[in-house]
C-alpha positions as CSV (number, residue, x, y, z in Angstrom):
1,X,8.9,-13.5,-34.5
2,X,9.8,-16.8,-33.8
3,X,13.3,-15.9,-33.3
4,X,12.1,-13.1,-30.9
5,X,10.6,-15.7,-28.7
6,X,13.4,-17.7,-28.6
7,X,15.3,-14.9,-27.5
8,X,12.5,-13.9,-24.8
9,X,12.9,-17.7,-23.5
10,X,16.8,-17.6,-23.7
11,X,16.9,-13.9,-21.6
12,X,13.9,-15.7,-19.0
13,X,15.8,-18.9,-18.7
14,X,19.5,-17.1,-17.9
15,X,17.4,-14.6,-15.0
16,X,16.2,-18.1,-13.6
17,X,19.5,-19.6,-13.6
18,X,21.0,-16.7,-12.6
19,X,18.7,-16.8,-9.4
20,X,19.5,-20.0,-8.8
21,X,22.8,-19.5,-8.9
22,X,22.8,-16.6,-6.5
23,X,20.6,-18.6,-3.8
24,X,23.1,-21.8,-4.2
25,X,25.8,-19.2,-3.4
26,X,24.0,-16.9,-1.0
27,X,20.7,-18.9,0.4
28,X,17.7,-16.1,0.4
29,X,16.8,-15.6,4.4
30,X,14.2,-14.4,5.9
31,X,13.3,-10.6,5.9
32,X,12.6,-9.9,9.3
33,X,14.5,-13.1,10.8
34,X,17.7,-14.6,8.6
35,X,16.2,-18.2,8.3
36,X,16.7,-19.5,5.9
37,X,13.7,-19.5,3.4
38,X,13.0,-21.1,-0.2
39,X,13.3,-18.1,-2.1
40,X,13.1,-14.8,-1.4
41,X,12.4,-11.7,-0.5
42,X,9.7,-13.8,1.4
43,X,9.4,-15.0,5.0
44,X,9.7,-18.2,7.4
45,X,7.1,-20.4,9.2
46,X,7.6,-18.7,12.5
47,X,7.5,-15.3,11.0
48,X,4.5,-15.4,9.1
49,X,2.7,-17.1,12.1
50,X,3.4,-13.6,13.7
51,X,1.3,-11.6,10.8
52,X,-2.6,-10.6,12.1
53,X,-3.7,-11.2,8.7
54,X,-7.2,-9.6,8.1
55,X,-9.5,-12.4,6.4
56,X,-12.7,-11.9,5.1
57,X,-15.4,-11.1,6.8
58,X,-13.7,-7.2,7.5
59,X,-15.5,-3.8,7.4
60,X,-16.2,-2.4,3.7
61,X,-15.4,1.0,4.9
62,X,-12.9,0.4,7.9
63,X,-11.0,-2.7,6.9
64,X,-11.6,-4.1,10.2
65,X,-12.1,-7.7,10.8
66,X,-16.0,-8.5,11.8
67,X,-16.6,-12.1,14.2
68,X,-18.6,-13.4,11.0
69,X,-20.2,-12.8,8.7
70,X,-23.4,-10.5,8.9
71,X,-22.2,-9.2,11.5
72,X,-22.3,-5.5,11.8
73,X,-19.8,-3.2,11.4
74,X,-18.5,-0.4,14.1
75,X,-20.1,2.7,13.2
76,X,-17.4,5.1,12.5
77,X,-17.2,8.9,14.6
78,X,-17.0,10.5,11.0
79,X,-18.9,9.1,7.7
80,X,-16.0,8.4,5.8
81,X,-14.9,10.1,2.4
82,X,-13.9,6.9,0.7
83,X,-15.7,4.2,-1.0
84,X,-14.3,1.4,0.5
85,X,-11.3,0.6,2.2
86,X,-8.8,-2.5,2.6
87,X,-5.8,-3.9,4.6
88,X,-4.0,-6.9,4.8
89,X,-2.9,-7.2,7.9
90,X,-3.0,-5.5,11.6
91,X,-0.5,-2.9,12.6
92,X,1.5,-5.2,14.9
93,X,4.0,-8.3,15.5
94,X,5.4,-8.7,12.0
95,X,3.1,-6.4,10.4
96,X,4.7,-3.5,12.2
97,X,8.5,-5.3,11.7
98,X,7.8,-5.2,8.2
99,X,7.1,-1.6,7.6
100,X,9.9,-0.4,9.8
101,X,12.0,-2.4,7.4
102,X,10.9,-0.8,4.5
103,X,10.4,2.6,6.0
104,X,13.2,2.9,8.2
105,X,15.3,-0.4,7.5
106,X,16.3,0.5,3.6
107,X,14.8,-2.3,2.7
108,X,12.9,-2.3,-0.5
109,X,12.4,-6.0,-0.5
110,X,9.7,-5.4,2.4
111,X,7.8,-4.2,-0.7
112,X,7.6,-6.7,-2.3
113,X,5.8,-9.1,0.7
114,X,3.6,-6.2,1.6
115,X,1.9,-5.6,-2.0
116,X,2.0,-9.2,-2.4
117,X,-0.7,-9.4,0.7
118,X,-2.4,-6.0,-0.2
119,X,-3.1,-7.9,-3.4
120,X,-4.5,-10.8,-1.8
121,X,-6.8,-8.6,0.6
122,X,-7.9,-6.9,-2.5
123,X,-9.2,-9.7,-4.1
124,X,-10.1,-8.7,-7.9
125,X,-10.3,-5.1,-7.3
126,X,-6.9,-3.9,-9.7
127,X,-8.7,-4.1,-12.7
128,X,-8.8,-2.3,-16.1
129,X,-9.6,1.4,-15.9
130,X,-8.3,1.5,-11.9
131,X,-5.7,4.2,-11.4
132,X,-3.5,3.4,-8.4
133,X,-2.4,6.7,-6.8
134,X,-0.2,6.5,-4.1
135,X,0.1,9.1,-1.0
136,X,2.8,11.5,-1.7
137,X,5.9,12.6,0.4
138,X,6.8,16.8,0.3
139,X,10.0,17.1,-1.8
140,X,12.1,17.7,1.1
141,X,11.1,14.1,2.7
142,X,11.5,12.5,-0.1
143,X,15.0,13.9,-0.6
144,X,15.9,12.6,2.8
145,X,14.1,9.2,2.6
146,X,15.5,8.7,-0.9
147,X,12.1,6.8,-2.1
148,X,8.1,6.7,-1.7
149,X,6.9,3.4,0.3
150,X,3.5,4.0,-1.3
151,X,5.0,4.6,-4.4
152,X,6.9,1.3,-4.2
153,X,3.6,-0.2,-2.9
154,X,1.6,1.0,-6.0
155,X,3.8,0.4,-8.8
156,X,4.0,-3.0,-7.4
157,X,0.5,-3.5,-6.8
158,X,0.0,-2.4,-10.7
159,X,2.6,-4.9,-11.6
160,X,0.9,-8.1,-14.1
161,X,-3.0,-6.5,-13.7
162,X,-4.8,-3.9,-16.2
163,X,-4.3,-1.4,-13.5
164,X,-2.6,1.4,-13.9
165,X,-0.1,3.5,-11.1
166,X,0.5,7.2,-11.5
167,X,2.8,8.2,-8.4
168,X,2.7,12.0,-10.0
169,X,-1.1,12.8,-10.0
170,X,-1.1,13.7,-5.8
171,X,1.6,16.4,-4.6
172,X,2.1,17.2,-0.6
173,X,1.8,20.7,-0.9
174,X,3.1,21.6,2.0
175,X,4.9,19.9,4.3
176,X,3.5,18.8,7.9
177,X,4.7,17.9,10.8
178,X,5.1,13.7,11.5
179,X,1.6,12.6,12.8
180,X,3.7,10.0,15.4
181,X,2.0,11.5,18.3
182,X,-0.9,13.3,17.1
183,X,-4.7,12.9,18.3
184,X,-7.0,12.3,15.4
185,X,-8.6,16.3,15.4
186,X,-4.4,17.2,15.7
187,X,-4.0,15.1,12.6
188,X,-7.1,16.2,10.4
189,X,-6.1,19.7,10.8
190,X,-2.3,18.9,10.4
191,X,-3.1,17.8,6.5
192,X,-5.6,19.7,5.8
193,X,-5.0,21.3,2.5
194,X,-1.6,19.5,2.3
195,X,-2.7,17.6,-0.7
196,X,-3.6,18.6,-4.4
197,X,-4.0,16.9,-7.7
198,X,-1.0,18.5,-10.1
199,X,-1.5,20.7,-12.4
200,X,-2.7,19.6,-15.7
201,X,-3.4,15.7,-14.2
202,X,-7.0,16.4,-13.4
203,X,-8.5,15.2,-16.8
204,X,-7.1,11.9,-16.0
205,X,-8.6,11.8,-12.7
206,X,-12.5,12.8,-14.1
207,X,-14.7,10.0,-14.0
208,X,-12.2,7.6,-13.2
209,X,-12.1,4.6,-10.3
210,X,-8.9,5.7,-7.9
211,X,-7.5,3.4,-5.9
212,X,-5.5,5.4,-2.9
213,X,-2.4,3.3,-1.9
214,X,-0.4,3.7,1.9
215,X,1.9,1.3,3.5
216,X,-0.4,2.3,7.3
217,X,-3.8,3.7,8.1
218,X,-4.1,4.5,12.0
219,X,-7.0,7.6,12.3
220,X,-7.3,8.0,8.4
221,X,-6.9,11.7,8.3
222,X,-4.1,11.6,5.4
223,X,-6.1,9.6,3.9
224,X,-8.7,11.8,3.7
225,X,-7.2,14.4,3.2
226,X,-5.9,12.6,-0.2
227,X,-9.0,11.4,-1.1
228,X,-11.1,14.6,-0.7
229,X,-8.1,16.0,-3.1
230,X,-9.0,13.4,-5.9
231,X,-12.3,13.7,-5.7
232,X,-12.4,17.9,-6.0
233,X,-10.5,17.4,-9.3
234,X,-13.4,14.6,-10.1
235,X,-12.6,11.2,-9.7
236,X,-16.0,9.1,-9.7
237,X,-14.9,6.9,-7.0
238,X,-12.1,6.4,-4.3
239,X,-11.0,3.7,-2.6
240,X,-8.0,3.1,0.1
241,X,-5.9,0.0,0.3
242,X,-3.1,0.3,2.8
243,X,-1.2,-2.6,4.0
244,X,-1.7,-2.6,8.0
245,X,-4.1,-1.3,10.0
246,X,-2.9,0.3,13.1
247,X,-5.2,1.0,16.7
248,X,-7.6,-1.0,18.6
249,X,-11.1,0.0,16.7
250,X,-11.7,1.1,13.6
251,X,-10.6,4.8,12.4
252,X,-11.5,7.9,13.2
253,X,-12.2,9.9,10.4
């Protein structure tokens, strides 16, 4: 045992050198800028002034910052189908920057910053008996794209906390056109049906606390599209933890 932790310390010790080796030789910069920052994947002064983070007091069911606390929340045009519903930033400035770079930038380290502030918005939520499930991509997307940003989002989430991510309970049945575009009815009935829990994963859903992870919520029809998915094959209770927030109010569905 003791020899075991030795080694553990030796193997810990050589990844920290190692690190600070490879920033002596190649100082990290920032994601969306170049600066040069401490360490990395990470961002500078100028570009973190330039996230809308969302602080507490927000909407339980929208995410939506409130002007204090108390103070009531924006009656939504559709009850929602989740529980509750977080986001750590607003869908603009370097919010946006920062998806594009992990969406459209091949940039995984974006990842790493976004579920890094998801888990700060989320507060103590990731706890023992939470399944993280993130929204799915259709096969052929995902062979194009090459990776799942939710996926990424909700392994890392999951990452040091008694949560647990399953990226293979939720399949895209079908695939659907890109909602870029679409009005919030277009939207709704563009998922509808495009989600379903795989088959034989259903007795891990039943009874269970789901956590339902995207990288961007703007009307909320995938995510209710997912979430009425989970909760046919009978999970207890759903939430949604995206990490931007895009529009001017709160969404639609």
């Amino acid at each position: 045992m003791i020899l075991r932790g030795m080694a553990r310390s030796l193997l810990r010790g050589g990844a920290r050198a190692g690190q600070m080796a490879l920033d002596a030789l190649a100082p990290p910069g920032c994601l969306l800028c170049g600066a040069r920052v401490a360490s990395g994947p990470g961002l500078c002064g100028a570009c973190w002034a330039g996230l809308k983070i969302i602080e507490e007091p927000c909407c339980p069911l929208g995410g939506w910052p409130l002007e204090h606390e108390g103070a009531e929340a924006p009656s939504p045009l559709r009850p929602p189908v989740w529980e509750f519903l977080r986001a750590a930033v607003l869908f603009e400035g370097a919010g946006r920057r920062i998806v594009h770079e992990l969406k459209y930038g091949d940039h995984p380290a974006a990842a790493h910053v976004m579920a890094a502030l998801m888990r700060r918005a989320l507060g103590g939520r990731l706890e023992d008996g939470v399944l993280l499930v993130p929204v799915p991509l259709h096969g052929r997307k995902l062979w194009h794209r090459r990776f799942n940003q939710s996926a990424m989002l909700a392994q890392l989430l999951a990452r040091g906390t008694p949560a647990r991510a399953d990226p293979l309970i939720l399949r895209r049945v079908r695939p659907t056109r890109p909602q870029v575009g679409l009005g919030p009815e277009a939207r709704r009935r563009n998922v509808r049906r495009a989600f379903a829990v795989a088959e034989g994963r259903a007795e891990i859903l039943r009874g269970r606390e789901v956590l339902l992870v995207d990288d961007v919520l703007t009307t909320g029809a995938t995510a209710e599209a997912c979430c009425r998915a989970l909760k046919r094959a009978g999970a207890a209770r759903v939430g949604v933890a995206v990490f931007a927030l895009a529009g001017k109010s709160g969404p639609a569905a």
